[in-house]
Rosetta silent file (secondary structure, phi, psi, omega in degrees, C-alpha in Angstrom):
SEQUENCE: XXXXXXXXXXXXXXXXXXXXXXXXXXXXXXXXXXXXXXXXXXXXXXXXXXXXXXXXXXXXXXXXXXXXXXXXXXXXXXXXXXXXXXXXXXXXXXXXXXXXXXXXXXXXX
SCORE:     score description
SCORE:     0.000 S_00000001
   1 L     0.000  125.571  170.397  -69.800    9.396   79.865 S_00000001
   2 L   -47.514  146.676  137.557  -68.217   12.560   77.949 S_00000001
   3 L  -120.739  132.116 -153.117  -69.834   13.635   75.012 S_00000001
   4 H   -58.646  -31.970  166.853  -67.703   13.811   72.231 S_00000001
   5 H   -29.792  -84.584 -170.248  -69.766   16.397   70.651 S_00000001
   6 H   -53.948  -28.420  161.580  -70.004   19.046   73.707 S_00000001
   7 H   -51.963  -46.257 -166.728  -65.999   18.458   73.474 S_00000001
   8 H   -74.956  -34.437 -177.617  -65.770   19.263   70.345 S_00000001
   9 H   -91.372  -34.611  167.818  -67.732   22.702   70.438 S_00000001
  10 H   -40.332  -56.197  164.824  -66.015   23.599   73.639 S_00000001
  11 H   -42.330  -42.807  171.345  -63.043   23.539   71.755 S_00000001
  12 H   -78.039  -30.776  173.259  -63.661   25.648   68.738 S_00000001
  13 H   -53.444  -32.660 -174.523  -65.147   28.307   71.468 S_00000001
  14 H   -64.341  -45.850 -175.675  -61.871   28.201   73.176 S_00000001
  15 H   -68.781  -15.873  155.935  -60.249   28.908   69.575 S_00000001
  16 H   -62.287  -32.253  164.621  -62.669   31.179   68.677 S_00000001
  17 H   -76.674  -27.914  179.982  -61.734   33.246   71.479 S_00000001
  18 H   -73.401  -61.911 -158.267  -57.975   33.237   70.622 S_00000001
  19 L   -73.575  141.521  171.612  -58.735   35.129   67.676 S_00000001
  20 L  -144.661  121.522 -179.362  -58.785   38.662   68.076 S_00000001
  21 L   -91.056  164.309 -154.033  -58.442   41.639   65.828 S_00000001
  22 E  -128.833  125.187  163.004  -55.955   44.164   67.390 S_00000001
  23 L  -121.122  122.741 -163.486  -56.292   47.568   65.814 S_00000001
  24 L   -61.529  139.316  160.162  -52.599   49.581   65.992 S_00000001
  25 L  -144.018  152.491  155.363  -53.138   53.710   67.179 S_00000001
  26 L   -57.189  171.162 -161.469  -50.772   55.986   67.924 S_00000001
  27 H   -72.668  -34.693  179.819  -49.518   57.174   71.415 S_00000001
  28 H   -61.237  -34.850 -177.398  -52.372   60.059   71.094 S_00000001
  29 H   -87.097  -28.921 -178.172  -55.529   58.180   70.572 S_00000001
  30 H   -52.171  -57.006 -153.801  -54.007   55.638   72.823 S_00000001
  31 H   -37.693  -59.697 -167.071  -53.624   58.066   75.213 S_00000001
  32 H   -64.694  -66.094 -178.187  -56.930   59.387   74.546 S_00000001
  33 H   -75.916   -0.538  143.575  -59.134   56.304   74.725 S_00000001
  34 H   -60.211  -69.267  176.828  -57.330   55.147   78.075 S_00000001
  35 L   -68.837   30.305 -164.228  -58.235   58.432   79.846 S_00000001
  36 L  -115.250  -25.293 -172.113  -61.727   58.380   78.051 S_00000001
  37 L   -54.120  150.446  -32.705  -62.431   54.949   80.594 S_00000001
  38 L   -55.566  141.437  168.383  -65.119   54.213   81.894 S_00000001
  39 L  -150.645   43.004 -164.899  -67.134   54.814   79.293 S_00000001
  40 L    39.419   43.691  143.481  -69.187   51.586   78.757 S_00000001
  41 L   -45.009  101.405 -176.361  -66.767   49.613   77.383 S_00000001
  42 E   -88.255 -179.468  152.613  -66.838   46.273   78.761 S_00000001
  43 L   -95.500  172.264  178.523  -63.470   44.167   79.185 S_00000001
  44 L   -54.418  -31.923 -167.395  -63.845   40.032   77.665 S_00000001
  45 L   -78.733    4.559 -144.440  -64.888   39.363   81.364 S_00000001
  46 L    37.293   31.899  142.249  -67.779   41.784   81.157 S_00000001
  47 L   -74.265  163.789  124.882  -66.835   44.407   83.526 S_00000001
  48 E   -15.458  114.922 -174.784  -66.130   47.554   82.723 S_00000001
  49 L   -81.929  129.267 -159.091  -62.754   48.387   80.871 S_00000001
  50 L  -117.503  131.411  166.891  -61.100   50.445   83.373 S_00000001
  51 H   -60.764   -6.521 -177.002  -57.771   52.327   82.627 S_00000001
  52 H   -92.758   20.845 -174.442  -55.973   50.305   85.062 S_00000001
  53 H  -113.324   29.769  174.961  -56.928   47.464   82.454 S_00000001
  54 L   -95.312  160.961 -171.304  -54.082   47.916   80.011 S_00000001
  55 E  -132.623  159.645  179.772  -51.750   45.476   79.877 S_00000001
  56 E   -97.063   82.451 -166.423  -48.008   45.548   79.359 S_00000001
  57 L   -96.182   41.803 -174.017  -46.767   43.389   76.885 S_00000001
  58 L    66.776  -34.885  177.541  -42.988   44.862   77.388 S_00000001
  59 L   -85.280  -64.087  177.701  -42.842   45.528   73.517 S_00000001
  60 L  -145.091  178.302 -164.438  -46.288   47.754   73.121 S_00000001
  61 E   -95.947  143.505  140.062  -49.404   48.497   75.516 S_00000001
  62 E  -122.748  170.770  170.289  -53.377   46.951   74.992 S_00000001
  63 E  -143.459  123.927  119.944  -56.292   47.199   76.081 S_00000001
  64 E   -46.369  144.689 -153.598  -58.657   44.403   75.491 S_00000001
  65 E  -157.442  142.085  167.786  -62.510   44.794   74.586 S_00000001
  66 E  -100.295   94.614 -179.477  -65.729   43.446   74.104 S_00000001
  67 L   -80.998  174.237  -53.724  -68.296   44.634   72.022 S_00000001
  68 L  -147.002  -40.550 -147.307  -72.170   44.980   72.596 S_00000001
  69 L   -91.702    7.010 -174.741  -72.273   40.853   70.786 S_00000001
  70 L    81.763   -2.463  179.164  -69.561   39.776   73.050 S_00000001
  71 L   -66.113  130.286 -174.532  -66.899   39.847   69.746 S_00000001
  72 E  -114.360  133.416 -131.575  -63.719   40.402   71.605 S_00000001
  73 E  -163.895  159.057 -173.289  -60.969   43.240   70.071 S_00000001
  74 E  -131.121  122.228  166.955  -57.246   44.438   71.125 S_00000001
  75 E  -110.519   99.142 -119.271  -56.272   47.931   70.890 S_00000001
  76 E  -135.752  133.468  165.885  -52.225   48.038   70.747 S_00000001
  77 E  -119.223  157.896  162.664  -49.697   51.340   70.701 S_00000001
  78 L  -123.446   29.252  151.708  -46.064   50.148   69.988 S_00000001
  79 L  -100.129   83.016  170.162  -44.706   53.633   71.395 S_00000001
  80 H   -45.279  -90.687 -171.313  -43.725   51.601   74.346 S_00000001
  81 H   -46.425  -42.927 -174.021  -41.629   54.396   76.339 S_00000001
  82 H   -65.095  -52.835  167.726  -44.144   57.512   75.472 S_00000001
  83 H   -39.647  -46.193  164.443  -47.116   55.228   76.888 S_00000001
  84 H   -33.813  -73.508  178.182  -45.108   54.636   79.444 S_00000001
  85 H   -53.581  -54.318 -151.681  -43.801   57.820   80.459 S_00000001
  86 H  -101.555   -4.361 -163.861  -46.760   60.204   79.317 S_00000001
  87 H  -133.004  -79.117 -169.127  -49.907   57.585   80.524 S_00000001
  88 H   -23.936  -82.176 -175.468  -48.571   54.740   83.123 S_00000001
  89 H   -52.477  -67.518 -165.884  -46.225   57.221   85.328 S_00000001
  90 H   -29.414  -63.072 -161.050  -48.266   60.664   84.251 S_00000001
  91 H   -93.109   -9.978  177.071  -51.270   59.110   85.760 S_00000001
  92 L    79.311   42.646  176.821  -50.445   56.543   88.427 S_00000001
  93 L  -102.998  121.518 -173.228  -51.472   53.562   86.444 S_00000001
  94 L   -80.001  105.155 -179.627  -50.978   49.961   87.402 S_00000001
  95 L   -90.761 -176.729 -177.979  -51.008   47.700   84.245 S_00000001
  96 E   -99.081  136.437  164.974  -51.637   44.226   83.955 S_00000001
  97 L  -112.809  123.611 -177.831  -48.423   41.773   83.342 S_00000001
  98 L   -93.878    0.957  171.132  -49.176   38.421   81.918 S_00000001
  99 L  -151.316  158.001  160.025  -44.814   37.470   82.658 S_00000001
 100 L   -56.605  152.094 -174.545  -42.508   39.186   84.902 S_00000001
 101 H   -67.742  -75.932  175.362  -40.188   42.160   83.523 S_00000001
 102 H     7.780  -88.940 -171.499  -37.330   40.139   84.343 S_00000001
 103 H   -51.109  -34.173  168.921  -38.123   37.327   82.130 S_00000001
 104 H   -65.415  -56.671  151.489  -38.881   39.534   79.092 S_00000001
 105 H    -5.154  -68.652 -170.583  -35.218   41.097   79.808 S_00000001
 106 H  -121.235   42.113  143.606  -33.088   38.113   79.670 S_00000001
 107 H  -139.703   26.853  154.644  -34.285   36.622   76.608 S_00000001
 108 L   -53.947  143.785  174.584  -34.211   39.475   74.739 S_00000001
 109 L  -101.520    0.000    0.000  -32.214   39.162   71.338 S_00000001
């Protein structure tokens, strides 16, 4: 037998997890706190946030975070091409894609 209870709190942890504040920076601190990794940072999985842990969400770059209490945080640039250009390619960094390039592509408006 389930209990409706332990259902019930699983659930608000899962929704409790969707929220996350995302604080916006510029391509320079972005820059800057990518090439600052490792620096005992975790990621939400509790490794180590890595620079190869930004992810590409076609529009602007994050990097997910964790803090000390397990509070989980987004850091976002939306100078898509200078991140690109000046951090991915500069440095020979593989981000993480959560859809194919493609797919962003041909449902663009």
């Amino acid at each position: 037998m389930s209990c409706p209870l332990c259902n019930i709190q699983r659930l608000i942890a899962q929704s409790v997890d969707l929220i996350r504040p995302s604080f916006s920076v510029d391509a320079e601190s972005f820059k800057a706190f990518a090439r600052s990794l490792p620096n005992g940072i975790n990621s939400p999985f509790g490794k180590l946030l890595l620079i190869n842990d930004v992810v590409d969400f076609d529009m602007c770059w994050a990097y997910n975070f964790a803090d000390p209490w397990g509070n989980n945080f987004e850091l976002n640039c939306y100078e898509y091409e200078r991140i690109r250009a000046e951090l991915t390619e500069a440095d020979g960094v593989e981000p993480v894609r959560y859809w194919p390039r493609d797919l962003y592509e041909r449902f663009q408006i």
